[in-house]
Structure formats: C-alpha cells, structure tokens
VOBA-1610 file (N, C-alpha, C; in pm, whole numbers, padded with zeros to 5 digits, always signed):
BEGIN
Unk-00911-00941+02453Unk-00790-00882+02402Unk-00673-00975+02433Unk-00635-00976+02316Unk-00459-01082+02284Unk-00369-00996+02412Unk-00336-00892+02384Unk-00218-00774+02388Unk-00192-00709+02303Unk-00113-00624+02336Unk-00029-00544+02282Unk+00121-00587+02229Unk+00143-00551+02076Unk+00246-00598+02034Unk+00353-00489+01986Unk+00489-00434+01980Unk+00560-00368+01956Unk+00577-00313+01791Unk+00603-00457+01748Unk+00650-00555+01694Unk+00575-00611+01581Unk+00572-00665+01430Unk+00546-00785+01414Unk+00597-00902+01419Unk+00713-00905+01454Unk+00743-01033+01540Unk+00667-01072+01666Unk+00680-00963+01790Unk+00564-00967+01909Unk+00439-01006+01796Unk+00402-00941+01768Unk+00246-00984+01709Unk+00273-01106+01680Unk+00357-01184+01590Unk+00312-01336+01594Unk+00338-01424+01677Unk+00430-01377+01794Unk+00422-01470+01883Unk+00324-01470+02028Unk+00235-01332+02002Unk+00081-01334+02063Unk+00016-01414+02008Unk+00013-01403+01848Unk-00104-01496+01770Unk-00045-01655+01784Unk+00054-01735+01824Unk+00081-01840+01843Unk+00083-01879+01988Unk+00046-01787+02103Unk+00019-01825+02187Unk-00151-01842+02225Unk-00202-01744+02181Unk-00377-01731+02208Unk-00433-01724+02107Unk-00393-01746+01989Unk-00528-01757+01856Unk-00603-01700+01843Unk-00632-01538+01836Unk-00707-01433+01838Unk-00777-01468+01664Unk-00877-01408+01691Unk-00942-01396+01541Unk-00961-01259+01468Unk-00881-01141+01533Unk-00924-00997+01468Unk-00802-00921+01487Unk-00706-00849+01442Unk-00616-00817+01453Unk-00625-00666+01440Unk-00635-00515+01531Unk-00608-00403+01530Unk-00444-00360+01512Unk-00435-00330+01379Unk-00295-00290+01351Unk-00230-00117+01313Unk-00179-00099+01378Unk-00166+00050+01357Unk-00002-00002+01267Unk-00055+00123+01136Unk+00054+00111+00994Unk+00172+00118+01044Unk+00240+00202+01111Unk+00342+00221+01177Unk+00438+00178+01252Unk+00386+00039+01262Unk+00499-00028+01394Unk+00602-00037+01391Unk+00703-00060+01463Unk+00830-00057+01505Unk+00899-00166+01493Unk+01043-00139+01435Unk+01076-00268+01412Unk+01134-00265+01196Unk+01198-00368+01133Unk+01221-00339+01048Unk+01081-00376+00921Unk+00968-00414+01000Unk+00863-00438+00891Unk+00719-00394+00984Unk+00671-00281+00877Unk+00557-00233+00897Unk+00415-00304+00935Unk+00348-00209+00934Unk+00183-00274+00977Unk+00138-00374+00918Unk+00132-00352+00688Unk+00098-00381+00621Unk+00161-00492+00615Unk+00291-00487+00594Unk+00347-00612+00556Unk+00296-00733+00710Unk+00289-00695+00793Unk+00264-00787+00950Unk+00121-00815+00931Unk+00050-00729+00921Unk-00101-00801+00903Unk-00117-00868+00762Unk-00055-00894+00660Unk-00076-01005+00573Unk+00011-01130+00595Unk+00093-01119+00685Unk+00182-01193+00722Unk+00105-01278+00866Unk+00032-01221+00934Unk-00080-01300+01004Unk-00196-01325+00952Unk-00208-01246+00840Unk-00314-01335+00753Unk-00328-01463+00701Unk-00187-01478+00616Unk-00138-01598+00570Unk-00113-01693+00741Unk-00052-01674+00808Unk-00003-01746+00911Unk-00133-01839+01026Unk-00218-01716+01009Unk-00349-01726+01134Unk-00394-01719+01061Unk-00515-01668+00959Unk-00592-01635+00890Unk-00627-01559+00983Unk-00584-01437+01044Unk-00626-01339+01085Unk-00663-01248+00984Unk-00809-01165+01065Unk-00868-01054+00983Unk-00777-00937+01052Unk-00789-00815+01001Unk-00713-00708+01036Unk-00807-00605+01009Unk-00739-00505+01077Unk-00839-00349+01046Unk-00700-00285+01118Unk-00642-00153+00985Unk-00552-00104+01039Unk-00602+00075+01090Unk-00530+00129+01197Unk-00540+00221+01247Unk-00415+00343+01187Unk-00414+00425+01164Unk-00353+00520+01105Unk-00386+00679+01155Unk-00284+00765+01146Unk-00327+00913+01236Unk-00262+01008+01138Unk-00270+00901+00974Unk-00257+00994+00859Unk-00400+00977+00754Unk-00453+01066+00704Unk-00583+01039+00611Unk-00517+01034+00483Unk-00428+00994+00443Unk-00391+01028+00257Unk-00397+00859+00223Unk-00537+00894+00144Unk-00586+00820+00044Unk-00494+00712+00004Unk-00355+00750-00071Unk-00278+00648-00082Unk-00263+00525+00006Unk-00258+00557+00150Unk-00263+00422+00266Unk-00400+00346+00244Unk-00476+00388+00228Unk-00627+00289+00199Unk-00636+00242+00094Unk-00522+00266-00049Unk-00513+00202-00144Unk-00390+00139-00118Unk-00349+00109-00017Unk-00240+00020+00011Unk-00301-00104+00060Unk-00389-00040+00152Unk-00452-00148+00263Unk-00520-00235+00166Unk-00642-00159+00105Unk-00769-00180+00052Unk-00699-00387-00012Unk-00802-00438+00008Unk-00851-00576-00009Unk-00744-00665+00108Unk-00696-00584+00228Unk-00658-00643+00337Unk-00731-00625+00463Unk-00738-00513+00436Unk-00848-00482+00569Unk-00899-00311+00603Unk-01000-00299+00652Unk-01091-00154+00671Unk-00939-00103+00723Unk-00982+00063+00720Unk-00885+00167+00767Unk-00957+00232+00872Unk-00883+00313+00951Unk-00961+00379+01057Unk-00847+00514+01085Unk-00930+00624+01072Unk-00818+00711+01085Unk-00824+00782+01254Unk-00688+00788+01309Unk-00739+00798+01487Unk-00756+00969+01511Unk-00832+00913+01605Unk-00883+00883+01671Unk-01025+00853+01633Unk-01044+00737+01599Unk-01143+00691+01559Unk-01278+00615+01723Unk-01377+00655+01647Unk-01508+00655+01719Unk-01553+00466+01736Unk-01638+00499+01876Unk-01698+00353+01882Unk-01734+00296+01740Unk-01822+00424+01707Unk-01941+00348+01609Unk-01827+00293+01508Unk-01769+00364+01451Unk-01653+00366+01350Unk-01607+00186+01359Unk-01530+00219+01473Unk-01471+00063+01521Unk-01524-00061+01515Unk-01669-00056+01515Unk-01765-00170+01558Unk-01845-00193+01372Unk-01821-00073+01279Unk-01830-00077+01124Unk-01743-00159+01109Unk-01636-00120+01104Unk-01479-00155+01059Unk-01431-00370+01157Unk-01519-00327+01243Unk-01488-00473+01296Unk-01593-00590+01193Unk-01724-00489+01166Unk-01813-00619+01098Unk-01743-00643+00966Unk-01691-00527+00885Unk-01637-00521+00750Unk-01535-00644+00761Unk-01447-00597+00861Unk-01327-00709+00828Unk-01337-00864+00843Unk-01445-00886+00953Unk-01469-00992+01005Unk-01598-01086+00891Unk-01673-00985+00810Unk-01815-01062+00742Unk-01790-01058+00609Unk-01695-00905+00567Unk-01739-00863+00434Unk-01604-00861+00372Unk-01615-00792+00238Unk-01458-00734+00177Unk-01383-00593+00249Unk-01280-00622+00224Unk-01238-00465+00282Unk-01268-00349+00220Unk-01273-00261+00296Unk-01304-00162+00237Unk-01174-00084+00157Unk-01256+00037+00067Unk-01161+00058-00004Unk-01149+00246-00009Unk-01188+00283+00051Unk-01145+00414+00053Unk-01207+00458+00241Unk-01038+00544+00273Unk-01040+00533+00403Unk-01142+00646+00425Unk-01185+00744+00337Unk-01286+00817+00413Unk-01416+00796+00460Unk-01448+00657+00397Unk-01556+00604+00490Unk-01565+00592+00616Unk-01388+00543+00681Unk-01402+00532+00838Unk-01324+00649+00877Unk-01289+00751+00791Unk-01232+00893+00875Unk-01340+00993+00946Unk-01288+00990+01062Unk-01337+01104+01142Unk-01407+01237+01076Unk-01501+01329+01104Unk-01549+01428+01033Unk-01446+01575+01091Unk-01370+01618+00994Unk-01272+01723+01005Unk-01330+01828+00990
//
C-alpha cells in the first residue's frame, strides 16, 4: 500500500513518489475534482489501473466508470475485491456495477 490520499492532487503526488500499479478510488473525494475525473487523470499520468469504491448502487455511476475501471459497492467483500483487482489489472472494465454489488 501507497497511502491514503484526500485528494486527487494527494493522489498524484503518492503516485510520483512510489509508482504504485493499482489505484482504489472511492467516487467521492474531496477537493474540487472527483474520483472519476482523478483516476483517469492517473491513468493518463501513471498508467494506473483503478477500481472505484462507491456506498451508492445507481447504475448510472457504473456507466460513468464503465471502460475505466470495475465498481465495488461498500462495503464490499474479500472475494469481491480480489474479482475487481484481476478485472482491472488483466481484463476490460467492467460494466455494470451489480456484478460487484453486495447481495441486499
């Protein structure tokens, strides 16, 4: 683990200090630019992969994400996490978040 970032500013100046290769982004961050816009913005920068975390299930956010990176809705499970890590890291992103949502 890089750290913890506030920020996507913090986030890129983790990824320019230690060169992480997987980026856990929760949609929400703080600051005047969101999850989405920060994890394509270390995409382009790092070629970081991403997998974003979210503690909303509406469909619309996974068609936001979708061809950036898996979704995970929280409190999301080992198994979940360790899907969502091979997806982002081997495969395409996924495209509808109820694959990695929790069973309600």
């Amino acid at each position: 683990m890089t750290g913890i970032a506030a920020t996507v500013d913090d986030a890129v100046s983790l990824c320019e200090k230690s060169k992480p290769d997987l980026a856990l982004v929760d949609i929400r961050l703080a600051g005047p630019r969101g999850g989405i816009e920060g994890a394509e913005l270390l995409r382009q920068q790092f070629g970081l992969a991403a997998i974003f975390l979210t503690g909303d299930s509406d469909k619309a956010i996974a068609r936001r994400v979708s061809g950036i990176g898996p979704c995970l809705v929280k409190p999301a499970g080992g198994e979940q996490l360790v899907k969502a890590i091979r997806g982002a890291v081997n495969g395409p992103a996924l495209a509808s978040i109820g694959d990695w949502a929790p069973e309600r």
